[in-house]
N, C-alpha and C positions, 0 to 999 in steps of 0.2 A: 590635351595631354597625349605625348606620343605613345608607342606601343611598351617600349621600356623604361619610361614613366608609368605608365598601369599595373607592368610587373612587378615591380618594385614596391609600387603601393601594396600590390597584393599579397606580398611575399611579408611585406613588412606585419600585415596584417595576421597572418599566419603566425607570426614569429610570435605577434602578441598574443594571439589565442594561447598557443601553448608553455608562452612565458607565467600568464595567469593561471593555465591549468595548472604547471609545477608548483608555480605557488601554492595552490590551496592544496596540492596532494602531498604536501611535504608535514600537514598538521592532524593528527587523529580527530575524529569527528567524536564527541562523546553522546556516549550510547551505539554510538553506529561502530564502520569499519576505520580501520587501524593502518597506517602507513605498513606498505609491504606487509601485510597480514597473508596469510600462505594458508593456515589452517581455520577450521569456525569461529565463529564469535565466541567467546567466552560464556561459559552456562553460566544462565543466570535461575536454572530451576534445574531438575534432578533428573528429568526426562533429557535436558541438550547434555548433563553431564553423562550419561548412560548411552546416549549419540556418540560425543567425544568417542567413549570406551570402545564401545563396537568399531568404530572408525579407524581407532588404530591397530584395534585386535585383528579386524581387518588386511590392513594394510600389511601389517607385520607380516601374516599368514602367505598373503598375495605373493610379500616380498621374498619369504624362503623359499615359495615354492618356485618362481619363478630363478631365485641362483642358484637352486638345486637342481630344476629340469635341464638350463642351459650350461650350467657348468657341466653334468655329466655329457649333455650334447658333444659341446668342443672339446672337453675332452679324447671323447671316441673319435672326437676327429681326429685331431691332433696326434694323437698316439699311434692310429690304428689305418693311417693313410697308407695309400698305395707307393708312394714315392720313397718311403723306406721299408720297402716290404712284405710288407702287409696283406692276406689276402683275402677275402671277404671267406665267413664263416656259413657253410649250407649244413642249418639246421629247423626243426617244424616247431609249432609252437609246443609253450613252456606252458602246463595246467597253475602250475606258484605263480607265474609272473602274471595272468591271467588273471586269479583269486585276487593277486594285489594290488594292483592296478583299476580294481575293482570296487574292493573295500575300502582302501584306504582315503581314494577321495569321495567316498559316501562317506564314510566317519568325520573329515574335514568338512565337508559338508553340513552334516548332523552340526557340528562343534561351532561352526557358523550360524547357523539357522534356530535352535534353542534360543539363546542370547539376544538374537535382533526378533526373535518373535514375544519372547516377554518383555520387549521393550514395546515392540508396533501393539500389543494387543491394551499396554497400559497406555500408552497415547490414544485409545479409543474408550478409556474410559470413565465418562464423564461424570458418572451418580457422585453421590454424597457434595454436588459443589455449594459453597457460603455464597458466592454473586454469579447467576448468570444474567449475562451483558445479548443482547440481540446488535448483533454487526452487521449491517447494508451498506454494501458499494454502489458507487453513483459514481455515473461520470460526469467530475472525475474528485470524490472526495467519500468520505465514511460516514454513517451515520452509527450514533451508540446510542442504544436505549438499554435504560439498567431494570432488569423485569421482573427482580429476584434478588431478597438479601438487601442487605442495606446499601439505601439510594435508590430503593424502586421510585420509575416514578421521572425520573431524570434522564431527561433528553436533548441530544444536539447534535452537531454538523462540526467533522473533523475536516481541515482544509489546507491545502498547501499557502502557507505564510510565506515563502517568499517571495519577496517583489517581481514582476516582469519588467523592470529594472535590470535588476539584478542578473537577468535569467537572457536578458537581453545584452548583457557583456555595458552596461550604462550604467552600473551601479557596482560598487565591492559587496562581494560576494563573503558570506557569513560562513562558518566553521563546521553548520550543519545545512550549508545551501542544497534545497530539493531534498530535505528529510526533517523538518519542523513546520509546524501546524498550530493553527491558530487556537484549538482544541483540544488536551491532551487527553485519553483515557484515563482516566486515574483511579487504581485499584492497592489496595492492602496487602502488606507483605504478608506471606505465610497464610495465605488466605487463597483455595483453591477457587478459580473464577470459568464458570464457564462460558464458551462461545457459541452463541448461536450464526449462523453467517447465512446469507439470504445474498440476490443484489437487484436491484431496480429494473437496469437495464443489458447489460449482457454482462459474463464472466471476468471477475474479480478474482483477489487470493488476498486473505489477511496473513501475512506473516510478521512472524519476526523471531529473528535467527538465535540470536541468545537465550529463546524460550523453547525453542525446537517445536514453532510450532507454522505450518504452513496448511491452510485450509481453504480451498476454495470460495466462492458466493456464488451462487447458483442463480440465475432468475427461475421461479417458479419450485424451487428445490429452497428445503432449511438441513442443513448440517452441519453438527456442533463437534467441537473439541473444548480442549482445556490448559491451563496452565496454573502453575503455581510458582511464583516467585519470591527466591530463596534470600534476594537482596534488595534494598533499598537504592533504589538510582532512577535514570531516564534511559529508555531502552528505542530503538529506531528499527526500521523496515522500511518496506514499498509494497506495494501491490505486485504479484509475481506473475500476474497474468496478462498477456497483452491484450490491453482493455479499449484502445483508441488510439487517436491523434495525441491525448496528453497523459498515455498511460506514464509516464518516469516522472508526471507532477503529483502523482497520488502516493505520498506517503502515510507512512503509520508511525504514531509515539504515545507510548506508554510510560505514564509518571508511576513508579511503583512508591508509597509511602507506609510510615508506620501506621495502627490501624489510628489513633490518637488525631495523626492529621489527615489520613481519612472522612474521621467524621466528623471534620469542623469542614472539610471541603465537599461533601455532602451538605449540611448545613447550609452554607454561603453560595452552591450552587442551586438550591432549592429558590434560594431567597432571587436570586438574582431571575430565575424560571417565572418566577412572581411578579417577577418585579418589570419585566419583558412582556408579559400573558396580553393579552391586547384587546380594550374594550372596544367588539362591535360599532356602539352607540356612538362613541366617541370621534368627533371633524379633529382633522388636520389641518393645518395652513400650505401651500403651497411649497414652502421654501422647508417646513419641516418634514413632508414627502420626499421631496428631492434630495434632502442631507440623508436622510434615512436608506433611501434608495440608492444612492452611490455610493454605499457601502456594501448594500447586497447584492449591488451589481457586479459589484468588485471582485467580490467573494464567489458568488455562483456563476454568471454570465461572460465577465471579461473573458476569459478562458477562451470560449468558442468563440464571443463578437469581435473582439479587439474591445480593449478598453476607449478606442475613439469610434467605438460601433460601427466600423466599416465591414465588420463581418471576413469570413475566412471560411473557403472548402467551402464543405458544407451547410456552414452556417451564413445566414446570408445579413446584410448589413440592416440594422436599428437603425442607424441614420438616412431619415429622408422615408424609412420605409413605410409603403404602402398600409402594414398591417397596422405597426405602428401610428401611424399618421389616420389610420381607420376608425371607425367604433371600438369605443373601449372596450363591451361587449365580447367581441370579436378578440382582441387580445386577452379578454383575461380566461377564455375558453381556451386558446391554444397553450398561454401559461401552464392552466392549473392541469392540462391535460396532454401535452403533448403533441408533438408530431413527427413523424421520420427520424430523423438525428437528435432529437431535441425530446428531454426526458418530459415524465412529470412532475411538474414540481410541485401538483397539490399536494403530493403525500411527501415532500421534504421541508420546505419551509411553509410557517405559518401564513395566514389570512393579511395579518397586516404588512410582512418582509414582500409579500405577492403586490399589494396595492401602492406599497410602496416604490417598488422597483420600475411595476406598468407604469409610475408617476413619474420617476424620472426619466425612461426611456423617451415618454412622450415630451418629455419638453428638456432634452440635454440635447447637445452637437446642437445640429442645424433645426432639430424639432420644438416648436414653439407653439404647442397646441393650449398650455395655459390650463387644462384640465388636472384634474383634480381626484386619483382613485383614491375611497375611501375602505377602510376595513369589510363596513358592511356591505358596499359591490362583490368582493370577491366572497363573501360568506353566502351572499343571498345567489352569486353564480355556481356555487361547492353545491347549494343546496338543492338548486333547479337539473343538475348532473343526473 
């Protein structure tokens, strides 16, 4: 292909990227942001509408003072130029102009600061909450554990659902593309819920804007806030911290329901925790590792490996690799524990999501080891830790 055969291709290319991007920016994402949205997300608790307030009271304030400074400016310009006239005034200072120039933006000041401080000190406070929820960022997904209130007890892995397909320009792109999860939090309206936020391996932010709430995850730090939501719907965020290579895949969504379905979805996810829970004792078959395992690979590891396990940056390829292709041993130590770029994942997914995944690594792509990790491998390796 000549040179202006390549341009062309390339330009054409361009035209389609942002032919697809108009497209999808022309549709409001629900729960999320809003075509041409200019101002916050819409409160959906008392603390974002007490935000709103300040913000325009704010703004308002900003704005007179700023056509009051500058209008009298150009004014004195304008009137009191040399060119018709005019001759500059020698006089010492004024003690009044002085006093007011003084006071009056300390009192605007004051008339500011009141208002956004009984607001910042009730965003910090968290006693009297019905559910607190423990939030841990991982790269690059949430985990929730409910630890407090109804649904203790209930644990799981929040995770960006959409395709790399998708995300790859190979697939149509969905209404809430890069801000739905496989996972939702799911909390009771009118039910104050608090957060505790922690993160695995380096600096998170759980937010989400319609609740007016943005809080960091700390590794090695716990710090809580809270929210309480005043409406029933599906609310959206992202992690606001820049967390990696795929921090803009890490979103957040919150299902707010009445307490009614609530507690049948409490209920059904207990059952389902149950029904998951995974017996030690218990062989697998080869081919029921592997189906098991490429989905948890899917979910956790694609990310960094490439889903065809040729690996990326940091992450170095599954396929053909030495560790892999090693003593099982040996892999399920660096799994359950980490190394360099690469979290722990004993303390995110279970014993058997762990055995099963070491199963399919070892024998997916071009690996053909025919081995077979079972539950109790990776329990009797947590144990020897």
């Amino acid at each position: 292909m000549n040179l202006f055969g390549k341009v062309t291709r390339a330009s054409l290319y361009v035209v389609a990227a942002f032919g697809t991007a108009f497209a999808h920016a022309t549709e409001n994402m629900p729960g999320g942001p809003a075509v041409n949205q200019l101002n916050f997300a819409a409160p959906a608790t008392k603390i974002m509408a007490q935000i709103h307030w300040l913000h325009w009271m704010m703004l308002v304030i900003c704005a007179v003072i700023f056509v009051g400074v500058f209008g009298v400016m150009f004014y004195s310009i304008l009137r009191h130029r040399k060119s018709i006239g005019h001759k500059s005034a020698s006089f010492h200072e004024s003690i009044t102009v002085e006093i007011l120039w003084t006071v009056v933006p300390l009192l605007i000041v004051i008339g500011m600061a009141l208002p956004a401080t009984k607001t910042v000190v009730a965003m910090k406070d968290t006693t009297n909450s019905d559910i607190t929820i423990k939030t841990t960022g991982y790269q690059w997904k949430w985990g929730y554990d409910y630890i407090k209130g109804e649904g203790e007890g209930i644990s799981f892995l929040s995770t960006l659902s959409t395709s790399r397909e998708a995300i790859n320009n190979l697939a149509p792109k969905s209404d809430t593309y890069l801000m739905e999860v496989d996972n939702e939090m799911v909390v009771p309206v009118g039910k104050k819920i608090r957060l505790i936020t922690t993160a695995n391996d380096v600096i998170h932010s759980w937010t989400i804007p319609a609740f007016g709430v943005k809080q960091d995850a700390i590794p090695g730090f716990v710090r809580d806030t809270w929210f309480k939501a005043e409406t029933i719907g599906t609310f959206r965020g992202q992690c606001s911290e820049l967390c990696g290579a795929e921090h803009a895949f890490m979103p957040i969504v919150v299902k707010v329901v009445s307490q009614e379905d609530y507690t049948k979805w409490v209920e059904q996810k207990k059952k389902e925790m149950a029904a998951a829970s995974d017996d030690p004792s218990k062989i697998y078959t080869l081919d029921e590792q592997k189906e098991r395992g490429a989905k948890v690979y899917a979910a956790n590891c694609a990310a960094c490996h490439q889903a065809n396990g040729k690996g990326m940056g940091a992450f170095p390829a599954l396929d053909g690799s030495k560790m892999v292709l090693g003593p099982k041993a040996d892999q399920i130590h660096l799994v359950l524990n980490g190394k360099n770029a690469m979290p722990k994942w004993g303390g995110v997914i279970s014993d058997g999501d762990i055995a099963a995944v070491i199963t399919y690594e070892r024998n997916a792509w071009g690996n053909k080891t025919g081995e077979v990790i079972q539950t109790q491998d990776v329990a009797n390796a947590r144990a020897a830790n």
